[in-house]
N, CA, C and O atoms as CSV, one atom per row, in Angstrom:
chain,resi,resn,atom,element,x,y,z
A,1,UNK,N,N,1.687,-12.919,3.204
A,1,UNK,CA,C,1.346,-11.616,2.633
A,1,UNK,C,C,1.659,-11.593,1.144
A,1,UNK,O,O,0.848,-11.199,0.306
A,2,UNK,N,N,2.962,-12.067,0.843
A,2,UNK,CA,C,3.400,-11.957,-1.107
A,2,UNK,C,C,3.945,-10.542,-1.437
A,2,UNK,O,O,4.589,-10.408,-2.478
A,3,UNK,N,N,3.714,-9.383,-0.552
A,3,UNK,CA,C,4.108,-8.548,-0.896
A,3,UNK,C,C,5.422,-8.551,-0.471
A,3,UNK,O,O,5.817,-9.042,0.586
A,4,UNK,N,N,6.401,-7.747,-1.685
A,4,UNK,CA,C,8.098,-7.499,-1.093
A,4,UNK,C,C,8.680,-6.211,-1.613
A,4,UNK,O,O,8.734,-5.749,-2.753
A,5,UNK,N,N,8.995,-5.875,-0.738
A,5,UNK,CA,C,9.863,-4.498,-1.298
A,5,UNK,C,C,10.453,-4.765,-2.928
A,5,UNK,O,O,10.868,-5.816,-3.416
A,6,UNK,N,N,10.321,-3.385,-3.566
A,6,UNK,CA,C,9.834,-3.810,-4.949
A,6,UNK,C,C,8.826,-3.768,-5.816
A,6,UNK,O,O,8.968,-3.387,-6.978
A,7,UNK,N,N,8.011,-4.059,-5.442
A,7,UNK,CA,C,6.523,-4.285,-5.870
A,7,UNK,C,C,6.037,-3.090,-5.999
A,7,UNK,O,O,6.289,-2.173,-5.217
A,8,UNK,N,N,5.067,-2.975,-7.311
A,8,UNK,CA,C,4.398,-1.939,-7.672
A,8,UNK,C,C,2.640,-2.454,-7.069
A,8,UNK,O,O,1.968,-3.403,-7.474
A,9,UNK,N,N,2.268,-1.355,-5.921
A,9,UNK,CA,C,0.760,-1.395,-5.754
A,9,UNK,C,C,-0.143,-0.435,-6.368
A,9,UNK,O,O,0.281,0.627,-6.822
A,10,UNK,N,N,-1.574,-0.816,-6.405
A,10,UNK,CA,C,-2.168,0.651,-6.905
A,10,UNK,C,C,-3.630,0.343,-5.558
A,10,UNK,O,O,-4.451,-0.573,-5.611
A,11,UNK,N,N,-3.542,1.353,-4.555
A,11,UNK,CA,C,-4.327,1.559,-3.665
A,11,UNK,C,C,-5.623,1.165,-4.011
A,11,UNK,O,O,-5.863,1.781,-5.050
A,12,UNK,N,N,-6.801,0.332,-3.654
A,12,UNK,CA,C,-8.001,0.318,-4.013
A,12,UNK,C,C,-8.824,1.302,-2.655
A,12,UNK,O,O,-9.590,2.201,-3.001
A,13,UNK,N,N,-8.672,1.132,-1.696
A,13,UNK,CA,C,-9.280,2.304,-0.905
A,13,UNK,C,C,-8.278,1.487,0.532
A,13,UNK,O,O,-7.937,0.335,0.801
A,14,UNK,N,N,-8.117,2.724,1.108
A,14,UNK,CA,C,-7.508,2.307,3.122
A,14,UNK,C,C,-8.636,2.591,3.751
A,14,UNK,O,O,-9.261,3.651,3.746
A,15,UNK,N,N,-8.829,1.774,4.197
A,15,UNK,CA,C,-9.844,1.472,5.336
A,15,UNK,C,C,-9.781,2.861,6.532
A,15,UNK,O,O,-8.761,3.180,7.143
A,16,UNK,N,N,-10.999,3.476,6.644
A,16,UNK,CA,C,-10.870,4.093,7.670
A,16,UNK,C,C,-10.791,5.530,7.119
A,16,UNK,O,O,-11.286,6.344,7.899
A,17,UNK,N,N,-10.096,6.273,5.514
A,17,UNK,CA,C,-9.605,7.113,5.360
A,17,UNK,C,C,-11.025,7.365,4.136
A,17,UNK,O,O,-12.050,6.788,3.774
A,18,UNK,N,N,-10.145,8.781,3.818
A,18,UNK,CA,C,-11.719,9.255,2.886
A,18,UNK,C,C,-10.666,8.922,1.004
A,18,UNK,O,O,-9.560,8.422,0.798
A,19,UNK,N,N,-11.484,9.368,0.257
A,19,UNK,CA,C,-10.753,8.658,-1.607
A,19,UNK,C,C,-9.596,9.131,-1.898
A,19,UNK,O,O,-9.032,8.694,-2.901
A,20,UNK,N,N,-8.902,10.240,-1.006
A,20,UNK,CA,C,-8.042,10.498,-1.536
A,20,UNK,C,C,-6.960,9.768,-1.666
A,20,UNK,O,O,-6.045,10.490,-1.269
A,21,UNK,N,N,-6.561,8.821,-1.970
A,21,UNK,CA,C,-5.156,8.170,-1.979
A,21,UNK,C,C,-5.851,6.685,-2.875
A,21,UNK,O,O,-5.128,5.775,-3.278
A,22,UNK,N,N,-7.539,6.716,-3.071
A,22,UNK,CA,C,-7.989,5.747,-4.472
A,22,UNK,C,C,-7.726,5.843,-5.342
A,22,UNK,O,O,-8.220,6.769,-5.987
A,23,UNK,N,N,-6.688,4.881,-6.014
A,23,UNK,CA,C,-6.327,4.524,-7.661
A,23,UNK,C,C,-4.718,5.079,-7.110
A,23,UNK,O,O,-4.113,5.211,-8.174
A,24,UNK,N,N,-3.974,5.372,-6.238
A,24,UNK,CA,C,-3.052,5.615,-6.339
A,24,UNK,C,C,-2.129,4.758,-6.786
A,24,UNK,O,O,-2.489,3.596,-6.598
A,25,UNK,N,N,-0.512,4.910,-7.584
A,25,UNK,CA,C,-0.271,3.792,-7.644
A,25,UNK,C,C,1.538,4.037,-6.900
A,25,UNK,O,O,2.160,5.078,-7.112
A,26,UNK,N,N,2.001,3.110,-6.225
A,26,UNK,CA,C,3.705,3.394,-6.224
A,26,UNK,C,C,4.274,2.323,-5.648
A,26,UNK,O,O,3.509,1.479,-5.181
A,27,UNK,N,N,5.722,2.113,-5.549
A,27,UNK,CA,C,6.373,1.464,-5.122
A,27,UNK,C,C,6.571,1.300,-3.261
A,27,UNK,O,O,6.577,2.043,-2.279
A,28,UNK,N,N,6.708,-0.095,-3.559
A,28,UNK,CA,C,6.794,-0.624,-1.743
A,28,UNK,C,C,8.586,-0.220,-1.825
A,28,UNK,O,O,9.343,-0.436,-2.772
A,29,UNK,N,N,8.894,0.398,-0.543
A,29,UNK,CA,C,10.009,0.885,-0.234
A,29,UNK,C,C,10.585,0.193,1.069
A,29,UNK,O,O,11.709,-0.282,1.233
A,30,UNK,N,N,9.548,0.258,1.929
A,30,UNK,CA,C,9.957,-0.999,2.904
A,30,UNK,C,C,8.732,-1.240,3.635
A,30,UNK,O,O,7.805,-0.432,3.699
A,31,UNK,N,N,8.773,-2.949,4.460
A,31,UNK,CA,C,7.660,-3.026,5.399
A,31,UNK,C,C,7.936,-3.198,6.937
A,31,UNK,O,O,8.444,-4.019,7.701
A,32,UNK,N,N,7.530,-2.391,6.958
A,32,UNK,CA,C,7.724,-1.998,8.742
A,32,UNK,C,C,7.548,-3.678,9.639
A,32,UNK,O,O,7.504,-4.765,9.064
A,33,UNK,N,N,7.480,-3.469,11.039
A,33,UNK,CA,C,7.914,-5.071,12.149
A,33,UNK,C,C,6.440,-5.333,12.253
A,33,UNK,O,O,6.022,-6.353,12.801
A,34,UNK,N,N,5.584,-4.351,11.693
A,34,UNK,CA,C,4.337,-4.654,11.517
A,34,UNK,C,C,3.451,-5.504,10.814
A,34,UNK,O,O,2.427,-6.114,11.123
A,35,UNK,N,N,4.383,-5.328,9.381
A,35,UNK,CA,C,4.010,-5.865,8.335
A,35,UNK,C,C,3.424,-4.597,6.954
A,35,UNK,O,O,3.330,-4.817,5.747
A,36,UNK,N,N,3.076,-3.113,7.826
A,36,UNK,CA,C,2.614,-2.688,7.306
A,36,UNK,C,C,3.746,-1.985,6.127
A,36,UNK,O,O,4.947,-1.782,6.307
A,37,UNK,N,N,2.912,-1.695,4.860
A,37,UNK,CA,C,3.783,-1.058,3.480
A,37,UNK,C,C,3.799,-0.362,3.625
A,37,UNK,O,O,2.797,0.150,4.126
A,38,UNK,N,N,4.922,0.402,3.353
A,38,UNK,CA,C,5.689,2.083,2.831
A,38,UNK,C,C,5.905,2.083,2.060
A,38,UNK,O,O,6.583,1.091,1.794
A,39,UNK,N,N,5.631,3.151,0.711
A,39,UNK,CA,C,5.820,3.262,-0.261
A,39,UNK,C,C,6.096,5.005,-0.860
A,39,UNK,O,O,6.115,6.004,-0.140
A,40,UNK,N,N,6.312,4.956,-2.557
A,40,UNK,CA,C,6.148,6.408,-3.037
A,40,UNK,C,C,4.833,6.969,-3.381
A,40,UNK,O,O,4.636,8.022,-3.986
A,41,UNK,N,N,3.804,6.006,-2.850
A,41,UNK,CA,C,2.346,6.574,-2.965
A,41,UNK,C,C,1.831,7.784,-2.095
A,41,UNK,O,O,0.730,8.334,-2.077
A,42,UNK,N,N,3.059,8.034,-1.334
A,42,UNK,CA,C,2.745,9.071,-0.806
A,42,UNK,C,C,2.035,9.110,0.656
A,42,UNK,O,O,0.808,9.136,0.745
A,43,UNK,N,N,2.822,9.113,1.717
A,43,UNK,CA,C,2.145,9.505,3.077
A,43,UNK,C,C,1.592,8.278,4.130
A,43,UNK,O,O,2.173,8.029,5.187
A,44,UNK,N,N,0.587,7.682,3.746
A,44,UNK,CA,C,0.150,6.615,4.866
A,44,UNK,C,C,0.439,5.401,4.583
A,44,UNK,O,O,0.322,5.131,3.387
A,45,UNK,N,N,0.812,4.483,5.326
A,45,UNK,CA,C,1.087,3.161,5.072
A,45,UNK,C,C,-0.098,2.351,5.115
A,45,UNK,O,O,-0.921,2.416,6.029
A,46,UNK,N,N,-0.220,1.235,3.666
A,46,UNK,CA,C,-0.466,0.542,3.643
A,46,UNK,C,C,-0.782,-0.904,4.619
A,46,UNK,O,O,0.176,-1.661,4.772
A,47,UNK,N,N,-1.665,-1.151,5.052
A,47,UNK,CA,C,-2.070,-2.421,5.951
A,47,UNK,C,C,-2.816,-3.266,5.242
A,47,UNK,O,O,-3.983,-3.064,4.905
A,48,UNK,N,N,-1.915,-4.583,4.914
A,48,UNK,CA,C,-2.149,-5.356,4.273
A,48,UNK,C,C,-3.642,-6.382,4.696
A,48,UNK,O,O,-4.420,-7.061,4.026
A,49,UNK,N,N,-3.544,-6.133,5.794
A,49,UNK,CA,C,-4.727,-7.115,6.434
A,49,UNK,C,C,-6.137,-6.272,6.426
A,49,UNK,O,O,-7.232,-6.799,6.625
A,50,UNK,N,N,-5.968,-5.130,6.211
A,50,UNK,CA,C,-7.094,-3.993,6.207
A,50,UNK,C,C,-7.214,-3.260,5.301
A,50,UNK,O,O,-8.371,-3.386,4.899
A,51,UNK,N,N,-6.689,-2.545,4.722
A,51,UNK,CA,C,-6.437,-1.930,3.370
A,51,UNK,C,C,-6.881,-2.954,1.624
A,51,UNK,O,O,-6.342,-4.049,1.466
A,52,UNK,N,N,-7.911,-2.368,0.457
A,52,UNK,CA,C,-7.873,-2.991,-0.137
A,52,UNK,C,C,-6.561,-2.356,-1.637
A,52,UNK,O,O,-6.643,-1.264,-2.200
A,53,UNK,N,N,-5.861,-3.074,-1.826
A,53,UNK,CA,C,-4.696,-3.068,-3.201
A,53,UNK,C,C,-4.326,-4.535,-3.880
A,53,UNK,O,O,-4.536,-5.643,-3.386
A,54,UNK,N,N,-3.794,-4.263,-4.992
A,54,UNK,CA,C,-3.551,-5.159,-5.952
A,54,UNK,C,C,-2.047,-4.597,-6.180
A,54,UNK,O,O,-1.567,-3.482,-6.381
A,55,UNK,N,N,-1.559,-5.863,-6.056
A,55,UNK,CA,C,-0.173,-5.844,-6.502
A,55,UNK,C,C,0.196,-5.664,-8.427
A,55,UNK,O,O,0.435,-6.745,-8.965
A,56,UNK,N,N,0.230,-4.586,-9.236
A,56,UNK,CA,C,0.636,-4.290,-10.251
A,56,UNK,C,C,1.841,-4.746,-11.223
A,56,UNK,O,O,1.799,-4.782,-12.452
A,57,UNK,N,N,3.327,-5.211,-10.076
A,57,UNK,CA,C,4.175,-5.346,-10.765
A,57,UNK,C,C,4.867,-5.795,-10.192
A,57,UNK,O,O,5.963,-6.094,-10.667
C-alpha cells in the first residue's frame, strides 16, 4: 500500500460516493485491520484498493 499514518492525502474521488469529499485534503490518523484510511478529511474512510488519492506529504 505505502501509505502510513502520517501522510498527507488529497481525495481524487471514493468510489461509489457523489463529489463531495473531491479535492479534499487531510491527514491519515490510522488504518483500520482492513487496510482502510482514517483521516481529518472528514467522515468516510478511505479504501486504498478502490478509492482514487495521491499521497501529498
Amino acid at each position: 500500500m505505502g501509505v502510513k499514518v502520517g501522510d498527507k492525502i488529497r481525495i481524487i474521488h471514493l468510489t461509489g460516493e457523489d463529489s463531495r469529499y473531491d479535492g479534499r485534503e487531510g491527514t491519515v490518523e490510522y488504518i483500520d485491520a482492513i487496510g482502510q484510511l482514517h483521516g481529518t478529511w472528514g467522515g468516510l474512510a478511505v479504501i486504498p484498493e478502490e478509492d482514487e488519492f495521491v499521497v501529498i506529504g
